[in-house]
C-alpha positions as a Markdown table, in Angstrom:
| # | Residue | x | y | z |
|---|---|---|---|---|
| 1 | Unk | -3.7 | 27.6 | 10.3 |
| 2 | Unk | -6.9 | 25.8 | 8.9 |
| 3 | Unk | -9.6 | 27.5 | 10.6 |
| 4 | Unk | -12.7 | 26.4 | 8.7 |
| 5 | Unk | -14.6 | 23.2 | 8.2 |
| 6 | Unk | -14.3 | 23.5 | 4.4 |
| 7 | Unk | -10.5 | 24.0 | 4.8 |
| 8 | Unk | -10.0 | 20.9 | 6.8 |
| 9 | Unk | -12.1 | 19.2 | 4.4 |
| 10 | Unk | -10.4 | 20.4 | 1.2 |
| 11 | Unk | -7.0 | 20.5 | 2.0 |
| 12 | Unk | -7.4 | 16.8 | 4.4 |
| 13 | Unk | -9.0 | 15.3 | 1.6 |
| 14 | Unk | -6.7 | 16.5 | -1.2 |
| 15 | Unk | -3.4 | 15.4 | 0.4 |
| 16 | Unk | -4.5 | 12.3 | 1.4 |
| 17 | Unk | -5.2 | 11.1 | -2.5 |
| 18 | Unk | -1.9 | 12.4 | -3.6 |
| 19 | Unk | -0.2 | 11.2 | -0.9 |
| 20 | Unk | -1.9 | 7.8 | -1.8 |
| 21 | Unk | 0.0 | 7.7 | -5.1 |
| 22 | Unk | 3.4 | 7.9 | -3.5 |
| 23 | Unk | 5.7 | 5.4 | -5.1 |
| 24 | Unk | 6.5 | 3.4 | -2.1 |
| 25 | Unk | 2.7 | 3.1 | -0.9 |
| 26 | Unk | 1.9 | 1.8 | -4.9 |
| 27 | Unk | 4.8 | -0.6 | -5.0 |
| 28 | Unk | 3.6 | -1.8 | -1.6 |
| 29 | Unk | -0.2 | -2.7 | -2.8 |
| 30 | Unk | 0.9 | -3.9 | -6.1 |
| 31 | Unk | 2.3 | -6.5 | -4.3 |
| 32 | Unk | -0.5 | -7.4 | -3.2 |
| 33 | Unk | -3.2 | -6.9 | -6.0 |
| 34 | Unk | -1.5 | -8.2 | -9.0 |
| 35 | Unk | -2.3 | -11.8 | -8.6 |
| 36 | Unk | -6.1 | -10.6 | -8.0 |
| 37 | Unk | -8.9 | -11.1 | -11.1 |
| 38 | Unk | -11.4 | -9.6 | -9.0 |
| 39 | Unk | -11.8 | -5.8 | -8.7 |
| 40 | Unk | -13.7 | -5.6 | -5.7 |
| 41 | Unk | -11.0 | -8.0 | -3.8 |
| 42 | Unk | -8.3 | -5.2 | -5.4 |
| 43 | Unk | -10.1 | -2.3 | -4.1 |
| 44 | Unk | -10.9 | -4.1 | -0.8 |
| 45 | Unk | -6.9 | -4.8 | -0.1 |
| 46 | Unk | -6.4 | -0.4 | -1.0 |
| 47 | Unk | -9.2 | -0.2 | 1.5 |
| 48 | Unk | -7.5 | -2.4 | 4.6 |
| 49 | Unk | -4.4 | -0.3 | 3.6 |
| 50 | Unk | -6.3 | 3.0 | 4.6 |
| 51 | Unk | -7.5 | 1.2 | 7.7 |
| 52 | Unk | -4.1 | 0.7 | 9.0 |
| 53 | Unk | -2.8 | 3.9 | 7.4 |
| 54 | Unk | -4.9 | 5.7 | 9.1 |
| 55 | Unk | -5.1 | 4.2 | 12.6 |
| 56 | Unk | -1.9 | 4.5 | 13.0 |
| 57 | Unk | -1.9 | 8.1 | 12.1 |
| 58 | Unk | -5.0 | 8.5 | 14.7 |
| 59 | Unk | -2.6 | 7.4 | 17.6 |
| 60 | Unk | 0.1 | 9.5 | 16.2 |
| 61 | Unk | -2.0 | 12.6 | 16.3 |
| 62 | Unk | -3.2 | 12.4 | 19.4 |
| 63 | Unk | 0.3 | 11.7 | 20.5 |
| 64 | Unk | 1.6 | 14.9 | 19.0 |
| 65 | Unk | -1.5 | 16.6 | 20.2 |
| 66 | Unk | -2.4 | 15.6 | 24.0 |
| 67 | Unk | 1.2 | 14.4 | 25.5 |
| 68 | Unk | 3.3 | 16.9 | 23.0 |
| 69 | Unk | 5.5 | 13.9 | 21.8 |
| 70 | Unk | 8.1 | 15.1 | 18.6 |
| 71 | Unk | 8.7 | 13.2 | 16.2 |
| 72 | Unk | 12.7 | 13.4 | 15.7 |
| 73 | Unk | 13.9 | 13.1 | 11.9 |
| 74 | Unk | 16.5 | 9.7 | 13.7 |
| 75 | Unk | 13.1 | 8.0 | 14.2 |
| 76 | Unk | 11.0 | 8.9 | 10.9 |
| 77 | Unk | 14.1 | 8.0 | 9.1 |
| 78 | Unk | 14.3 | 4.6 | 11.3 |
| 79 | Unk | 10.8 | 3.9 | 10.5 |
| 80 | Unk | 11.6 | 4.5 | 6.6 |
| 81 | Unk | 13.9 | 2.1 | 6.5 |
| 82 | Unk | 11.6 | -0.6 | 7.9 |
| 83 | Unk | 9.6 | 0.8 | 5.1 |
| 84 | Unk | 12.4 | -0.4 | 2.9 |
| 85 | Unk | 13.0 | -3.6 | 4.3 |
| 86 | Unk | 9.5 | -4.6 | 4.0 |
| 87 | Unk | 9.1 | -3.4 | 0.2 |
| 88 | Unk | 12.0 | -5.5 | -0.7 |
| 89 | Unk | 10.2 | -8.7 | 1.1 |
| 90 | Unk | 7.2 | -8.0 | -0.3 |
| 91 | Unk | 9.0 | -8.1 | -3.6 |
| 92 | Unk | 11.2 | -11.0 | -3.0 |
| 93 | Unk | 8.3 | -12.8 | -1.6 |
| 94 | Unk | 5.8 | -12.4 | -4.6 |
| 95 | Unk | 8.6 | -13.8 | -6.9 |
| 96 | Unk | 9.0 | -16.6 | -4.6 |
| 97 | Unk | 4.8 | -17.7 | -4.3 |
| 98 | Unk | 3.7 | -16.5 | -7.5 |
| 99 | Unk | 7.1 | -17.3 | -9.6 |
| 100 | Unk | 8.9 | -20.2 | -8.0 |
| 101 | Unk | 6.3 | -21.9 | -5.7 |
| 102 | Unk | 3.3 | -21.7 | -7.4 |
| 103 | Unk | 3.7 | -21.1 | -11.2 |
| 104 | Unk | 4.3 | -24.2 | -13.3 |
| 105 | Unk | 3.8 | -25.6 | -16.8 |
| 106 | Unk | 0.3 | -27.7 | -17.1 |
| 107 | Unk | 0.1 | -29.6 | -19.9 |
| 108 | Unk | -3.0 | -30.8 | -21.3 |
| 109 | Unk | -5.4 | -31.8 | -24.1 |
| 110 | Unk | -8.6 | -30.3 | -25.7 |
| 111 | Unk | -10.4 | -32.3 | -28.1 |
| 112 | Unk | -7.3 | -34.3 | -29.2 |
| 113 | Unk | -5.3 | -30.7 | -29.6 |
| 114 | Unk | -2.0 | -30.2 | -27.3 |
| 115 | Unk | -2.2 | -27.4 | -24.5 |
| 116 | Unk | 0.4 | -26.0 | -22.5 |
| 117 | Unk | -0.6 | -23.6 | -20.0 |
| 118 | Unk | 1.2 | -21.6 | -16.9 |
| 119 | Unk | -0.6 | -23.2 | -14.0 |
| 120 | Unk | -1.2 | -22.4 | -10.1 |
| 121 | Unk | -2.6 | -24.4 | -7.5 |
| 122 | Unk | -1.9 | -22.9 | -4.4 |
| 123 | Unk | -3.1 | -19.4 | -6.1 |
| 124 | Unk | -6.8 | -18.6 | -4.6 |
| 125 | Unk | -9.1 | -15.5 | -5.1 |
| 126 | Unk | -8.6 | -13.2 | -2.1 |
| 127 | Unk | -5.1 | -14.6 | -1.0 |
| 128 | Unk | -4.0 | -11.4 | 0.6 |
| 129 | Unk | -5.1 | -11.9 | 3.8 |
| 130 | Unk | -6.9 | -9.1 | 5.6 |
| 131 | Unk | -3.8 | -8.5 | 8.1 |
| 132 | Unk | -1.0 | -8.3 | 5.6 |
| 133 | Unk | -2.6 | -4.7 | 4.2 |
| 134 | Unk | -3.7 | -3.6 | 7.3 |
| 135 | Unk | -0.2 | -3.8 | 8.6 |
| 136 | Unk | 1.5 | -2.3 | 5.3 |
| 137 | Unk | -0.6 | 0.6 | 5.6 |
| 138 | Unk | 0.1 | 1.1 | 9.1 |
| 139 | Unk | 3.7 | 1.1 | 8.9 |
| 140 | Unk | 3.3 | 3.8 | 6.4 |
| 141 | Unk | 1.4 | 5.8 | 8.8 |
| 142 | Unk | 4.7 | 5.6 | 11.1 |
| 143 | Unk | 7.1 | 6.6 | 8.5 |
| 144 | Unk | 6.7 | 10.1 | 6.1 |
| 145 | Unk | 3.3 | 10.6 | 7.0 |
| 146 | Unk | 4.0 | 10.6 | 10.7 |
| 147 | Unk | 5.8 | 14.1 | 9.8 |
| 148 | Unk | 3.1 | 15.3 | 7.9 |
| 149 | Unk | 0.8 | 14.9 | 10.7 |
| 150 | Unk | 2.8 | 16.4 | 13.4 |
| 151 | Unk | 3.4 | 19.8 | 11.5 |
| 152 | Unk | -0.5 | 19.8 | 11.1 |
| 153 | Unk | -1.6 | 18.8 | 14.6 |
| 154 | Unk | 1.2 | 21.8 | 15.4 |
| 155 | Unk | -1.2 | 24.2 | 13.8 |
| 156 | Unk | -4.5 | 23.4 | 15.0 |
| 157 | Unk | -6.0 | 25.2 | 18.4 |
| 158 | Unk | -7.9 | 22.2 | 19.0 |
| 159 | Unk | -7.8 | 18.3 | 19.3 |
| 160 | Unk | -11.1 | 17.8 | 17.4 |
| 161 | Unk | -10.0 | 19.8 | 14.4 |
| 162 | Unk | -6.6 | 17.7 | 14.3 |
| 163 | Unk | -8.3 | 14.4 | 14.2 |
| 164 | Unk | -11.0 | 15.5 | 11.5 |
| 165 | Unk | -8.2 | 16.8 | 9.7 |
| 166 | Unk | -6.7 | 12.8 | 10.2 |
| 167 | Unk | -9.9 | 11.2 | 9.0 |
| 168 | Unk | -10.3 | 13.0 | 6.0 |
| 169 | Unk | -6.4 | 12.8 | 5.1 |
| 170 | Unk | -6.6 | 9.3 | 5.8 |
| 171 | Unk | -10.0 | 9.0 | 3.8 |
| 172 | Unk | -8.9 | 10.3 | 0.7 |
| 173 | Unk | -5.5 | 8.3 | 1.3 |
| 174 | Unk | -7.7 | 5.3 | 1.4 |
| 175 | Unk | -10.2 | 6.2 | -1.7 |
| 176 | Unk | -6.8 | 6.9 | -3.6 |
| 177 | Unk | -5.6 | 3.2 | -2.6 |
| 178 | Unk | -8.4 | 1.8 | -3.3 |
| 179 | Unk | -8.9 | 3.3 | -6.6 |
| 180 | Unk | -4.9 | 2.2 | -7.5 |
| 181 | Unk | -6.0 | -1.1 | -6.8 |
| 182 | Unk | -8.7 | -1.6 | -9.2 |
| 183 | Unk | -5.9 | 0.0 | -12.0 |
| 184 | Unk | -3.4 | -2.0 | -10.9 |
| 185 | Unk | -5.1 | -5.2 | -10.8 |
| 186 | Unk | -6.5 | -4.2 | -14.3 |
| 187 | Unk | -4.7 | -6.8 | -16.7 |
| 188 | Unk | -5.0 | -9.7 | -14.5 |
| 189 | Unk | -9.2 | -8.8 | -13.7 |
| 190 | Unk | -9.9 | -7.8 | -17.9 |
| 191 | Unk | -8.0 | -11.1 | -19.0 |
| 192 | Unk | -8.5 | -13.3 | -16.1 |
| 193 | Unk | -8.0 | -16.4 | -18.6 |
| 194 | Unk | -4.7 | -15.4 | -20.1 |
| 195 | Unk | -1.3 | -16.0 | -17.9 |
| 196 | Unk | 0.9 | -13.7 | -19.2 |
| 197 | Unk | -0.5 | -10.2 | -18.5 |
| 198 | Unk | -0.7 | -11.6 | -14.5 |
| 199 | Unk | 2.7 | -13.1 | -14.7 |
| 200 | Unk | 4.5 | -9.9 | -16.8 |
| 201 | Unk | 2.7 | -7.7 | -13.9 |
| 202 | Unk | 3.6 | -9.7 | -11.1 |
| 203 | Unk | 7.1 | -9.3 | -12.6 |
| 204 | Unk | 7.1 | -5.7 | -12.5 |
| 205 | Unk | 5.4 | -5.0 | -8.9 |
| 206 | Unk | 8.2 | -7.2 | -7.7 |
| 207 | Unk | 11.0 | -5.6 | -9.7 |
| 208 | Unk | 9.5 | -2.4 | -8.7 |
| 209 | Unk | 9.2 | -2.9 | -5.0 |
| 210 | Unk | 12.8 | -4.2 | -4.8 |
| 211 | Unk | 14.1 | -1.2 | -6.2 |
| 212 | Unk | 12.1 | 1.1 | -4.3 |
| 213 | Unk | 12.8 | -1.2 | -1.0 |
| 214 | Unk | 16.4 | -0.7 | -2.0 |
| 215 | Unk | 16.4 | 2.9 | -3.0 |
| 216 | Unk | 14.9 | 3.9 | 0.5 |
| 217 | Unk | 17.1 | 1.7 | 2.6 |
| 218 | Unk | 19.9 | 3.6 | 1.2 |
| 219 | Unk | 18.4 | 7.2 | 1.9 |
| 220 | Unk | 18.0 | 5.8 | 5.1 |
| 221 | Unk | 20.6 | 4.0 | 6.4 |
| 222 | Unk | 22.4 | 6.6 | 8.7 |
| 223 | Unk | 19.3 | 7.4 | 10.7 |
């Protein structure tokens, strides 16, 4: 049992940034951030995905804590696999608006010279949309770290130190998110001019989130 302040604080904090880095939480956000030039719209989307990661973990806790709800490993594993359904849209559906829809060939000229240049009109600065994040983070919240919180809620004598243990977990989920962001987003915000490192990292967040999508589906499917 965590029976200090510092405890809480140390071992809340510390969990939440690694658990920030799991693959299927990155995969998820790089969705999002790889068509973003701006660091501070990068870090604001790892931000909304705290929000939501940790409010739904709030009403989890309390859950657990107050009305002695379980958690049963059918419905964690349920809620993973939603987990993996939405990894795989979020892949399939930045292929589809940053490959397919928006991405084209512009050509043009420059004092006489030939250009040809991959082109987007429909891409905008801060096109993640404050819900989309806020939702992939809470749907986290309801799948693996939904069981994380329940065997720590189980340990604490009080509902106070459960829900500072929450906020702090969350917060250092949410600086970790952030932080991803900003690293993720790198190539495109460093060479916001150039196509190719945007359009070779929107590959891979795709590619990657597929797979993962796929890969949890299948650990999950006989919830």
């Amino acid at each position: 049992m965590i029976d200090s302040a510092p405890g809480i604080f140390s071992a809340g904090l510390l969990l939440g940034l690694q658990h920030s880095l799991e693959p299927d939480h990155v995969a998820a956000v790089s969705t999002l951030v790889s068509r973003e030039k701006s660091p501070k719209v990068s870090a604001r989307i790892g931000l909304l995905w705290g929000i939501g990661h940790t409010s739904t973990l709030l009403v989890v806790g309390i859950l657990v804590f107050v009305f002695k709800i379980n958690i049963s490993a059918a419905v964690s594993a349920f809620f993973e696999l939603l987990v993996g359904v939405m990894l795989v849209y979020l892949g399939l559906l930045l292929i589809k608006g940053a490959w397919l829809d928006e991405a084209h060939i512009h050509p043009h000229e420059h004092d006489g010279a030939p250009h040809t240049h991959f082109h987007s009109h429909k891409t905008k600065k801060g096109h993640a949309h404050t819900h989309k994040p806020l939702l992939i983070g809470a749907m986290h919240g309801l799948a693996g770290s939904a069981g994380i919180i329940v065997l720590v809620i189980a340990s604490m004598e009080s509902l106070t130190d459960g829900l500072l243990f929450i906020v702090l977990f969350g917060l250092g989920a949410t600086l970790g998110m952030a932080g991803s962001g900003i690293f993720i987003s790198a190539p495109v915000s460093l060479a916001p001019d150039k196509p190719l490192p945007g359009k070779l990292l929107m590959g891979a967040a795709a590619a990657i989130s597929v797979f993962i999508g796929i890969k949890t589906i299948i650990e999950n499917w006989t919830f």
